[in-house]
C-alpha positions in Angstrom: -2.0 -42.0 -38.6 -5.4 -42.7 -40.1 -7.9 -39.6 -41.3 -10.5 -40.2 -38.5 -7.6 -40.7 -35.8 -6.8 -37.4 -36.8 -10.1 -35.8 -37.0 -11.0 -37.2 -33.3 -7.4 -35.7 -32.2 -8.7 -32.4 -33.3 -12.0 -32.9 -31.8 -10.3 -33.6 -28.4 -8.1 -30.4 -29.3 -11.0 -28.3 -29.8 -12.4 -29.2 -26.5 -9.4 -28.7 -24.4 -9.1 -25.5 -26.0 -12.6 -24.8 -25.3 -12.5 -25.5 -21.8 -8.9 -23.3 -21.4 -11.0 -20.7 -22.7 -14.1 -21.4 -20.7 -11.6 -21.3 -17.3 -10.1 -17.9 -18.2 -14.0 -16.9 -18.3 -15.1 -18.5 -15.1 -11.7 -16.6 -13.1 -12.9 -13.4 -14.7 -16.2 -14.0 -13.6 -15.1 -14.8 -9.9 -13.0 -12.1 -10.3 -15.7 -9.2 -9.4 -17.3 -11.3 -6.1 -13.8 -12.6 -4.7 -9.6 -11.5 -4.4 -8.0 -12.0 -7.5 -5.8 -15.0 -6.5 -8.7 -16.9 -5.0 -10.3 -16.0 -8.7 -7.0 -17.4 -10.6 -7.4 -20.8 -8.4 -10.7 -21.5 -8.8 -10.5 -20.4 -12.8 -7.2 -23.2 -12.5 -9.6 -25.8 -10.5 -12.3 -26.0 -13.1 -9.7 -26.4 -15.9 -8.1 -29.2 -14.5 -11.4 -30.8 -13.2 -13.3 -30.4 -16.6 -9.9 -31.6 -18.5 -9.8 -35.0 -16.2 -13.6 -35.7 -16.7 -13.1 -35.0 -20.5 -9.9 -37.1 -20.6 -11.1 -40.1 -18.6 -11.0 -43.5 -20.7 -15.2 -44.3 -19.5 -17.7 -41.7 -21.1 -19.5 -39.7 -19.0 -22.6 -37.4 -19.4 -21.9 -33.7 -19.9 -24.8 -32.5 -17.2 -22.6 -34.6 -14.3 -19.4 -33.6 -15.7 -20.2 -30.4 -15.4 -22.4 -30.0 -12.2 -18.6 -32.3 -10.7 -16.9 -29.1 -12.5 -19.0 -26.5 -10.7 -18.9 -28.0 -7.5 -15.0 -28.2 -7.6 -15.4 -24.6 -8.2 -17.7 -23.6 -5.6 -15.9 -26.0 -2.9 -13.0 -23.7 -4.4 -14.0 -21.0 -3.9 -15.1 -21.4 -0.1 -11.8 -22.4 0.7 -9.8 -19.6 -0.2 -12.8 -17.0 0.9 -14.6 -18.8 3.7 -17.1 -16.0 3.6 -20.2 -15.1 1.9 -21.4 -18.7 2.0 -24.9 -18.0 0.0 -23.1 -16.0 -2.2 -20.4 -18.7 -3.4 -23.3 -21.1 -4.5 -25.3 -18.5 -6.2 -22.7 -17.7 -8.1 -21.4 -21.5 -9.0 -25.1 -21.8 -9.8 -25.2 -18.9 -12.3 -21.6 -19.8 -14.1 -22.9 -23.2 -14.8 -26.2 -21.5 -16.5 -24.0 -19.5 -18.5 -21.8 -22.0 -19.2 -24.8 -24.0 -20.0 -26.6 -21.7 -22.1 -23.2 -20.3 -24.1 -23.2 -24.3 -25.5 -26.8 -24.4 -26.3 -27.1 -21.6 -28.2 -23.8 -21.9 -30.2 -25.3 -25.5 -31.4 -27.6 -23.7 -33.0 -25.4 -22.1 -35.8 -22.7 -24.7 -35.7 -25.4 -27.0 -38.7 -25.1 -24.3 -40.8 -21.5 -23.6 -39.9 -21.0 -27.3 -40.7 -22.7 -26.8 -43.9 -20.7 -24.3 -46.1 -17.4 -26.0 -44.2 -16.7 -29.0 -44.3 -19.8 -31.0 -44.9 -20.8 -28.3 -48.2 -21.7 -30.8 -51.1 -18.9 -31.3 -53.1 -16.3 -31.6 -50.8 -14.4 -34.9 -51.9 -11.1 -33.9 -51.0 -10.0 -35.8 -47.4 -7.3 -32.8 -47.1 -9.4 -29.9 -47.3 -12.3 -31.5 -45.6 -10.2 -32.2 -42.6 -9.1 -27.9 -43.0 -12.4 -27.0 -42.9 -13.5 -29.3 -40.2 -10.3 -27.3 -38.3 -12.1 -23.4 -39.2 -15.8 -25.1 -38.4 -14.1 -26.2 -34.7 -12.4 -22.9 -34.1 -15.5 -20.8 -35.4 -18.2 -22.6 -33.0 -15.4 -22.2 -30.2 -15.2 -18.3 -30.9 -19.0 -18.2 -30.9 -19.5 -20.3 -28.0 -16.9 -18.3 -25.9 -18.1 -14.8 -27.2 -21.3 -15.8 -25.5 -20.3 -16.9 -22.2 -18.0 -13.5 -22.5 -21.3 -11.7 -23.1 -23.6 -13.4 -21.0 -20.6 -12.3 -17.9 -20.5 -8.7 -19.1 -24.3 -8.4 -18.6 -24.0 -9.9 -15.2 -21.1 -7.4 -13.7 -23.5 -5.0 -15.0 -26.4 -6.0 -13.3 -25.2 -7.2 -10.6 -23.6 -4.2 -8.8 -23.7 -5.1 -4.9 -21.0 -7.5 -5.4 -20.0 -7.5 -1.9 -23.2 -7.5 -0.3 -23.7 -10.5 2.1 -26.4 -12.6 0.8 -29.1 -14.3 3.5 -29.6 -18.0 3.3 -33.3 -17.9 2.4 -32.2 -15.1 0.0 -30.1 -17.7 -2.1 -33.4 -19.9 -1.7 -35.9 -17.4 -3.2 -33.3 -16.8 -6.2 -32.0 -20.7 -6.5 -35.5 -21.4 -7.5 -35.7 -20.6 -11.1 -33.0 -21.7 -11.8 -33.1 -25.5 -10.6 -36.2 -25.0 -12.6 -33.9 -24.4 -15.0 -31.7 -26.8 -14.5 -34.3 -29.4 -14.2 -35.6 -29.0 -17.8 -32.2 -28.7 -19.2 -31.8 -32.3 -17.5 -34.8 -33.7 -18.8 -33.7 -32.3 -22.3 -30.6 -34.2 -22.3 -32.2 -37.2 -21.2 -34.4 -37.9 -23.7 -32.2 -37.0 -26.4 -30.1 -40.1 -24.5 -33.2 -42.4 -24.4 -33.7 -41.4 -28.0 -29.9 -42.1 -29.1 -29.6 -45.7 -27.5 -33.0 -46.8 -28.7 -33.1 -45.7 -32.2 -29.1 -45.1 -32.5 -30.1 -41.4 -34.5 -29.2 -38.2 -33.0 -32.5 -36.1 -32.3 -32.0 -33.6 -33.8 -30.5 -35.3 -37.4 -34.3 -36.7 -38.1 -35.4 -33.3 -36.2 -33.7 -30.0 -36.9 -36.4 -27.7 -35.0 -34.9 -29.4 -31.6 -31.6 -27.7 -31.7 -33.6 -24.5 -32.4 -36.1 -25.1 -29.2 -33.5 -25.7 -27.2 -31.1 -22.5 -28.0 -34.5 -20.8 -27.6 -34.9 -22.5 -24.0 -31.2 -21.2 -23.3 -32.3 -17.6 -24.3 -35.0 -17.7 -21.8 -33.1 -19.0 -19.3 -30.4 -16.2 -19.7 -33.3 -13.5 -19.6 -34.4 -15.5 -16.3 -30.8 -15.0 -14.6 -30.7 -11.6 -15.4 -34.3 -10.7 -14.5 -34.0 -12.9 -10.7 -30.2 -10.7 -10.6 -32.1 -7.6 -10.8 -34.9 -8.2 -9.1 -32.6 -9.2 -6.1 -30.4 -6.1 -6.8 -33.5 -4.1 -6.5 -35.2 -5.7 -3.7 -31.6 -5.0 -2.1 -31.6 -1.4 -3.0 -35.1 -1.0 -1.4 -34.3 -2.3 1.9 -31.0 -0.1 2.1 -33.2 2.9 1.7 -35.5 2.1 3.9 -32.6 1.5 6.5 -30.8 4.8 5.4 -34.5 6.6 5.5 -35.2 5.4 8.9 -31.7 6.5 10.1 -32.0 9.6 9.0 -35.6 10.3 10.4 -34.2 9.1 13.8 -31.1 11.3 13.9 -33.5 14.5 12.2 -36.0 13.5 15.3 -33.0 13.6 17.8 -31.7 17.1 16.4 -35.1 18.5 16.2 -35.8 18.1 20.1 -32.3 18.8 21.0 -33.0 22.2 18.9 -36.6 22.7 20.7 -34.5 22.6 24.3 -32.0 25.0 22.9 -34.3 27.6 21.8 -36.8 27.5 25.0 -33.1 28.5 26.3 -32.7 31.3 24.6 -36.3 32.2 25.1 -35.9 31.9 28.3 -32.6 34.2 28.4 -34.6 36.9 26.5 -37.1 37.0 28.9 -34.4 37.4 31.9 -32.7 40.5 29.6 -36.3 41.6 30.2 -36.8 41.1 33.9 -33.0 42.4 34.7 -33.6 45.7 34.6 -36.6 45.5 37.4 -33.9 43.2 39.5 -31.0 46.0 38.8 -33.0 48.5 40.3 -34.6 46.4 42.8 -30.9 45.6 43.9 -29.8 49.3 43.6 -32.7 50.3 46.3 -31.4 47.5 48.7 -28.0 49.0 48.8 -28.6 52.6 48.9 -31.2 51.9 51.8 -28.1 50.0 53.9 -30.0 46.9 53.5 -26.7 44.5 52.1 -27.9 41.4 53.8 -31.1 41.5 51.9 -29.5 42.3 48.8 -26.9 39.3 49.3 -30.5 37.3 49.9 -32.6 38.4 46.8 -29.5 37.9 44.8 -29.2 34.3 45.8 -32.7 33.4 45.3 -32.8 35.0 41.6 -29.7 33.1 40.9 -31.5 29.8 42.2 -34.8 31.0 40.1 -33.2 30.6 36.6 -31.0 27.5 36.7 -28.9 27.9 33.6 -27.6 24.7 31.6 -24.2 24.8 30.7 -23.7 24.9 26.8 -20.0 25.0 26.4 -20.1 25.6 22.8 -20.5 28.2 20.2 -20.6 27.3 16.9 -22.9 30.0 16.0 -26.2 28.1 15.5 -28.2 25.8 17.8 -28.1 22.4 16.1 -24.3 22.6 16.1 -24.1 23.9 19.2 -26.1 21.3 21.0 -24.3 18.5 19.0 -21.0 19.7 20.0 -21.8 20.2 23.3 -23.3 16.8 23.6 -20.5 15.3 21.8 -18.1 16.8 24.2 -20.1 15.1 27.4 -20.0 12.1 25.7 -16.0 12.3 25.0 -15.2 13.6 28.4 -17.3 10.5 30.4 -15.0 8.1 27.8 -12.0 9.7 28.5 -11.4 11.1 25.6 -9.8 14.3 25.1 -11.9 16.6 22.6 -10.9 19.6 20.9 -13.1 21.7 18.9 -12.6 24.6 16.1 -16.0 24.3 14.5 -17.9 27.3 13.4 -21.3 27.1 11.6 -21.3 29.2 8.1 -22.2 33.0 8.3 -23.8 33.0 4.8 -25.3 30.9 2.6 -28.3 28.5 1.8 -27.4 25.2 3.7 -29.8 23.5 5.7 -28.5 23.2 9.2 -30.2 19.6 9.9 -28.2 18.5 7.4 -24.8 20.3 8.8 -25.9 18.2 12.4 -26.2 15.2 10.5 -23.2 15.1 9.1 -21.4 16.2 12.3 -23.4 13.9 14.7 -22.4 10.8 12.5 -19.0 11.6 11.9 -18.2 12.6 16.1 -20.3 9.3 16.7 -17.7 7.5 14.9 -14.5 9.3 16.0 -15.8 8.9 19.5 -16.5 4.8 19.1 -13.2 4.5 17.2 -11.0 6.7 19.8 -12.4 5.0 22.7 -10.4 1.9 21.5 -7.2 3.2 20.8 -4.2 4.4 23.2 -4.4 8.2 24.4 -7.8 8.6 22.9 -8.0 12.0 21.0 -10.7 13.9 18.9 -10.4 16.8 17.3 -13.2 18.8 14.9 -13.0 21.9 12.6 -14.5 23.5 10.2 -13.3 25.9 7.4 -14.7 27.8 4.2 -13.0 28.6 0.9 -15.1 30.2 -0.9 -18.3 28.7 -1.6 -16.6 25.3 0.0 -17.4 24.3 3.3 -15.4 21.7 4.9 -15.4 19.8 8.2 -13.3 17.8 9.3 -12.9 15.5 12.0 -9.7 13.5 13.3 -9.5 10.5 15.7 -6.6 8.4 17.5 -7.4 4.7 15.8 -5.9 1.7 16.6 -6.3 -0.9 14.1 -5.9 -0.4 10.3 -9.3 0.6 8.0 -10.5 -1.8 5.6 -12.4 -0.4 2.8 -14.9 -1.4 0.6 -14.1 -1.6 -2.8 -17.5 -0.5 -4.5 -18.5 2.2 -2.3 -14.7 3.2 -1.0 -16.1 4.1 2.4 -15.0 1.8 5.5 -16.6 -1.6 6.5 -18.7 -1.4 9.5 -17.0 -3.1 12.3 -20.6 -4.5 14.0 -21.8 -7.7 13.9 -24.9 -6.8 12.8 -23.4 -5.7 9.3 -27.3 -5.4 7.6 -28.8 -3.3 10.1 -25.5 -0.7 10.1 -22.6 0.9 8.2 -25.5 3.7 7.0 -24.0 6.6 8.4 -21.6 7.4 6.3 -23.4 6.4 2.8 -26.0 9.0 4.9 -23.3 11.6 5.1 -22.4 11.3 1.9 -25.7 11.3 0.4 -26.8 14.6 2.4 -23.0 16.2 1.0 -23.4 14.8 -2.7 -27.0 17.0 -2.2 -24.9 20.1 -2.0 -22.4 18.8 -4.9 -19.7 17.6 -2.5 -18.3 14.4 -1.0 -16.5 12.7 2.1 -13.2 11.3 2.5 -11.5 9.1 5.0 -8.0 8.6 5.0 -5.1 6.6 8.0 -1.7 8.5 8.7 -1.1 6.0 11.1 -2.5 5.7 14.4 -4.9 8.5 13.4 -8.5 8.8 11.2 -9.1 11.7 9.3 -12.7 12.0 8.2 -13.4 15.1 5.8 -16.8 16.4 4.2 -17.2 18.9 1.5 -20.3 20.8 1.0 -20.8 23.6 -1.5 -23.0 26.2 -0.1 -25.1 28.4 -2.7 -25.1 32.0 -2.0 
């Protein structure tokens, strides 16, 4: 076998290698946004794609190799997770930057690895040479792949709403920069093609700065991807507040005039413990004067002068009270049965807005979820230990919960999965206030929902 036979086997070597590598990277970066087989066969698919291209007997220029290599990936990806559509192509999109801008970059030190390897002046012997060609080819592979590695590892980090369903003119607004991108690394590579076949020099052998303008173009494009990732994670962030903002204004508002009704009650009782006496005696006078008809008759019309609402709970303070006692109407009219063990603390600073949030979102959610199952059930309690408060609340369920795997919490079960799924990141925002947390766990056919709340003396 000839020297240079030998030195193109190792060139082909070094690629397949390379692209191994590169498909171990491209699974673990698939690995974050879908399951972990669908990340092992789309990590498999551009492997065997990007090895067939390479190995095909008719050359073939590295942008359409790899754009055919991404979009086996992406077409991949879809298959095994037909969800998240926007998502999928963003991140084929992204990987191919990376993937992109890892190979740009390592050109750039791969001269003057060549250099003191096995192109260093001096270097007569074919032997070594060929050696040092075999360290220069693992070296720029080690460089290229840390890259890619690192340019992944800043991604997960920035890009934390993994799961988050993107919008179709979402992916538009952040596809932009980078088929800008894109586009100029195209035109890049074309010239230096035009420049090849006409003069039959690489570019950048008559000019060195080229490499050096193009692994700073890759830099740039890497700060771009990151910048339009967290612009997007922030713009994302923003919205979710303003949703969990707006909930919790419209749930405060709620409470707040079911509060006003509740204490014009009990204003109103005080002023009959006033009035009572005036009616006792009035009463007394009716009976000891022989007059029992008329008694019977002013009793009746007091009676029918203060209607009383029925409040058939008491929690020991009015927000509770009314949001039981609504809760309860609400479970009754579903069929539900409802049992209830809650009692608002004695002591302690707690805000008890907060206390009817928590409770109004997590009987909300009992009551949708029990209305679905078979012998629909609710029951809610309330304990302290100390300075812990707990509530908790269990439901009949039928189905089986699916949980989220950045948050932990369930998936909302609407439709409209954008505009809801708030109320429990609300409840656990108003219990992480008072250094606690919520919980939901399944023992079978039943939810068990429980918040913690530390109350300060």
């Amino acid at each position: 076998m000839g020297m240079e036979r030998m030195w193109d086997i190792a060139s082909m070597m070094s690629a397949i290698v390379g692209l191994f590598i590169s498909s171990v990277l491209v699974l673990k970066f698939y690995s974050q946004y879908v399951k972990k087989i669908a990340a092992v066969i789309t990590g498999a698919v551009f492997f065997a794609v990007m090895s067939i291209l390479y190995l095909m007997p008719f050359s073939m220029s590295g942008v359409v190799a790899y754009i055919v290599g991404i979009t086996a990936v992406c077409i991949s990806s879809l298959i095994f997770e037909r969800r998240n559509i926007p998502q999928k192509i963003f991140l084929s999109m992204t990987i191919y930057l990376f993937l992109w801008i890892s190979q740009v970059i390592a050109a750039l030190p791969w001269i003057l690895i060549s250099k003191v390897t096995y192109a260093r002046p001096g270097m007569n012997d074919v032997g070594k040479q060929f050696v040092w060609f075999l360290v220069a080819l693992a070296l720029r592979l080690v460089i290229e792949n840390m890259l890619l590695f690192l340019e992944i590892l800043i991604s997960e980090k920035i890009y934390v709403r993994k799961n988050e369903r993107m919008e179709c003119k979402e992916l538009i607004l952040l596809a932009s920069p980078y088929i800008a991108i894109t586009a100029g690394y195209w035109i890049c590579s074309f010239l230096s093609d035009v420049y090849v076949k006409e003069t039959g020099i690489y570019l950048w052998n008559n000019y060195p700065i080229y490499d050096g303008i193009r692994a700073l173009f890759g830099a740039i494009a890497f700060l771009a991807a990151i910048a339009v990732m967290y612009s997007y994670q922030r713009v994302k962030q923003s919205q979710e507040d303003l949703l969990q903002n707006a909930l919790v204004s419209k749930q405060v508002e709620e409470l707040s005039d079911h509060v006003h009704t509740i204490e014009n009650l009990y204003a109103d009782i005080r002023g009959i413990r006033h009035d009572i006496n005036n009616h006792i005696m009035v009463l007394g006078n009716l009976l000891e004067n022989g007059d029992a008809e008329e008694a019977v008759t002013y009793l009746n019309e007091w009676q029918n002068g203060f209607p009383m609402p029925e409040i058939n709970a008491k929690t020991g303070n009015p927000v509770t009270d009314i949001v039981i006692a609504e809760k309860i109407r609400e479970a009754e009219e579903a069929g539900i049965e409802f049992i209830q063990n809650f009692h608002y603390p004695s002591s302690g600073r707690v805000e008890s807005i907060d206390i009817g949030v928590v409770l109004n979102n997590a009987l909300s959610n009992a009551i949708r979820a029990a209305s679905e199952s078979d012998n629909p059930s609710i029951e809610v309690k309330s304990w302290r230990n100390n300075n812990a408060y707990l509530i908790q609340v269990k439901n009949s369920f039928s189905g089986e919960l699916t949980l989220d795997s950045q948050t932990w919490l369930p998936e909302t079960s609407k439709d409209d999965k954008e505009s809801h799924g708030y109320g429990l990141m609300n409840m656990k925002r108003i219990t992480e206030k008072y250094y606690g947390t919520i919980q939901l766990e399944q023992d079978g056919d039943v939810v068990v929902f429980t918040a913690m709340i530390m109350i300060p003396e």
